[in-house]
Backbone bond lengths (Angstrom), bond angles and torsions (degrees), N, CA, C in turn:
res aa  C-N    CA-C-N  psi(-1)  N-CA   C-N-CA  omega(-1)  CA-C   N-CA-C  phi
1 X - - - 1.443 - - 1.532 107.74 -
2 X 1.323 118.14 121.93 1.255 123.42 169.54 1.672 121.17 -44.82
3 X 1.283 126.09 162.57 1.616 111.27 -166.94 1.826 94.90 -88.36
4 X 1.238 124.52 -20.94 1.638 126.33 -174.30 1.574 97.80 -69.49
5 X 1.795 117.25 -32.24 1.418 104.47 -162.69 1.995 93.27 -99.06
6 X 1.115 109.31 -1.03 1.679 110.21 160.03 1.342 114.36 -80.98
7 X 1.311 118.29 -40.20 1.163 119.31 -171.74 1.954 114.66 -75.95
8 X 1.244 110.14 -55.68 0.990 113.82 144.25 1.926 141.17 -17.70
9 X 1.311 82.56 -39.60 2.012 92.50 -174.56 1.665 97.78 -98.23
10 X 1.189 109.45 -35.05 1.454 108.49 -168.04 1.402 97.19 -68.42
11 X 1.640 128.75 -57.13 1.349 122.14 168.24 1.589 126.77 -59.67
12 X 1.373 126.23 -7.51 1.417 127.36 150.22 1.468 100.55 -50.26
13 X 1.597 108.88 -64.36 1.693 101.27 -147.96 1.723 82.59 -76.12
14 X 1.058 143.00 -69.64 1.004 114.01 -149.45 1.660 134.72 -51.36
15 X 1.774 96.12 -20.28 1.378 104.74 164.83 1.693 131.95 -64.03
16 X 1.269 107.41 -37.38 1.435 122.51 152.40 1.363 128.91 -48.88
17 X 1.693 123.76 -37.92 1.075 133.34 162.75 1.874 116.11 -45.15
18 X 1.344 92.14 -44.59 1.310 109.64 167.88 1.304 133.90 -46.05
19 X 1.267 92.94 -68.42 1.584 110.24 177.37 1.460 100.34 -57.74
20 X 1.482 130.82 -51.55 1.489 104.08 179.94 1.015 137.47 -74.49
21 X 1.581 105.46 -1.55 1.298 123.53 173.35 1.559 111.78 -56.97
22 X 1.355 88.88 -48.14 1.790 115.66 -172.01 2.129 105.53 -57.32
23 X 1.007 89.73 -36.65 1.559 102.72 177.45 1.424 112.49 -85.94
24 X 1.660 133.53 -67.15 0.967 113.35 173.23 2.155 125.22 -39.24
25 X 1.756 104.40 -28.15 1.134 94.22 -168.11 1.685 105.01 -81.18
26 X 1.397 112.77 -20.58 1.720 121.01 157.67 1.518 110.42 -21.37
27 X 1.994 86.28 -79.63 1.580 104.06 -165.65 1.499 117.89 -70.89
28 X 1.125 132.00 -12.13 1.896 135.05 150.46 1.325 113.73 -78.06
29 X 1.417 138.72 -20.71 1.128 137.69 150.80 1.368 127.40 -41.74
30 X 1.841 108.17 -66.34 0.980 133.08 172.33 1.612 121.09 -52.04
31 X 1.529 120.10 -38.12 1.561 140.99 170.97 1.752 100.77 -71.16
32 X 1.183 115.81 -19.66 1.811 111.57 -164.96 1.255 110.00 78.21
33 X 1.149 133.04 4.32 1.755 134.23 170.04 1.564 97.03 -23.79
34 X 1.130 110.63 140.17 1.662 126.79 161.56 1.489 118.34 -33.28
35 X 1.043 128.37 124.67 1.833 131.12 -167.04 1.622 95.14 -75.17
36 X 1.436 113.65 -13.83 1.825 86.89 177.84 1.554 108.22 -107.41
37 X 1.678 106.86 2.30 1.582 83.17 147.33 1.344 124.76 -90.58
38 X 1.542 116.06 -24.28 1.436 135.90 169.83 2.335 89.76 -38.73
39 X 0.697 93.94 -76.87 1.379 102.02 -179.08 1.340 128.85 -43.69
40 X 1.246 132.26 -29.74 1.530 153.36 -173.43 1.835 92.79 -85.94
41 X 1.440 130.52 -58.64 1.345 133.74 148.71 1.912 131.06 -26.82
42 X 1.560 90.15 -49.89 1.529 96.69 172.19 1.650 104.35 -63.97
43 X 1.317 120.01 -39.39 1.421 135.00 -152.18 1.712 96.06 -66.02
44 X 1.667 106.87 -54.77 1.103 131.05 -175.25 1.839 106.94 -55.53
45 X 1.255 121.57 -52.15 1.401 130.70 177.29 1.288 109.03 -61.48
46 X 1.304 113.60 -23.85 1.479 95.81 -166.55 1.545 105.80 -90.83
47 X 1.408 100.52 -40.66 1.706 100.37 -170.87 1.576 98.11 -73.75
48 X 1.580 126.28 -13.75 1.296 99.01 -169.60 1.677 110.49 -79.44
49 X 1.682 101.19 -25.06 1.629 108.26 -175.12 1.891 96.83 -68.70
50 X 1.398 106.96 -39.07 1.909 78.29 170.27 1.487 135.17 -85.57
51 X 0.631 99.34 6.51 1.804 127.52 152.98 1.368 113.32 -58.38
52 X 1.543 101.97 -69.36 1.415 107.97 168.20 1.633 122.95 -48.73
53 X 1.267 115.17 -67.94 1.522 128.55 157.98 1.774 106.25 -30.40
54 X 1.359 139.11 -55.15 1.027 140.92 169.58 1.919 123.12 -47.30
55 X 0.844 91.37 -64.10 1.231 120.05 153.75 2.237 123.95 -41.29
56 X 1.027 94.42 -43.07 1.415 116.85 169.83 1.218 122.61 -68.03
57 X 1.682 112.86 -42.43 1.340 137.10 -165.50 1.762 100.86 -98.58
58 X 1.104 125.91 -0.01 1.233 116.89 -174.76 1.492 140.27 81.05
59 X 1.384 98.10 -7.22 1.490 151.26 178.13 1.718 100.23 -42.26
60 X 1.124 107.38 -49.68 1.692 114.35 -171.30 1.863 101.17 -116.57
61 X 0.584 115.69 37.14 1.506 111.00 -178.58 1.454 118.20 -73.40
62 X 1.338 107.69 -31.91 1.639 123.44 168.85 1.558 89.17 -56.49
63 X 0.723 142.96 -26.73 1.488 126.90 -152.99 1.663 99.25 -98.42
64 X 0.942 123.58 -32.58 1.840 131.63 -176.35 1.547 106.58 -67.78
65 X 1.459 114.79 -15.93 1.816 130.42 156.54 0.956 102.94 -59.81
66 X 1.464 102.93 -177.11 1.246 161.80 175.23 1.506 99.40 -126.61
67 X 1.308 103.80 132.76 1.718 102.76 165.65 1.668 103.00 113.23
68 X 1.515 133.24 -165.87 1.131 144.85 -159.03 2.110 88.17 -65.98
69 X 1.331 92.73 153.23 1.759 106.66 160.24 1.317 131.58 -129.19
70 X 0.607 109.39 122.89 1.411 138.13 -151.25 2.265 100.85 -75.89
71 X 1.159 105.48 98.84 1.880 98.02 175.36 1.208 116.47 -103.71
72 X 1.440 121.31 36.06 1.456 113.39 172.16 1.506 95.42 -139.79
73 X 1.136 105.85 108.28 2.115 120.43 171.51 1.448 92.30 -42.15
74 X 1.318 107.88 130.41 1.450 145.91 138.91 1.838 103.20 90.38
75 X 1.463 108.35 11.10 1.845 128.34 174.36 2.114 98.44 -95.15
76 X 1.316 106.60 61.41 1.309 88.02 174.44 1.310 111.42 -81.55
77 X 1.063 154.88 18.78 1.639 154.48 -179.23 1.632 103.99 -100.73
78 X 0.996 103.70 -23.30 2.119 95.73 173.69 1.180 105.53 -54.18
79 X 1.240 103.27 159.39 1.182 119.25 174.79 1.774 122.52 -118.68
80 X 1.132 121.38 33.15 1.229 136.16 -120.33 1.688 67.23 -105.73
């Protein structure tokens, strides 16, 4: 698999992660679920959509390897 069609799928699913995020926090809303799990969900949506965005940007691409990973967005030459 090419790294555009990894990169690509990984930000599908993670965008999807999202979206149900977006729904489960609907349907506990809608039930009155407790606002700090309501909140622990928001927490979850948000970092996962910049993940996604990260992910989008090429930012994590070391990571769609095998081999060293890379923890600083857009430093793919570490060797960390």
């Amino acid at each position: 698999m090419e790294e555009n069609e990894k990169r690509n799928l990984v930000e599908r699913f993670l965008r999807r992660c999202a979206t149900y995020a977006n729904e489960s926090i609907r349907r506990k809303t809608d039930r009155g679920v407790d606002e700090e799990e309501i909140a622990r969900w928001i927490v979850y949506r948000d970092f996962t959509l910049h993940a996604a965005e990260e992910v989008a940007a090429g930012d994590l691409d070391s990571w769609l390897e095998d081999g060293p990973v890379d923890f600083e967005p857009g430093n793919q030459d570490s060797e960390s």
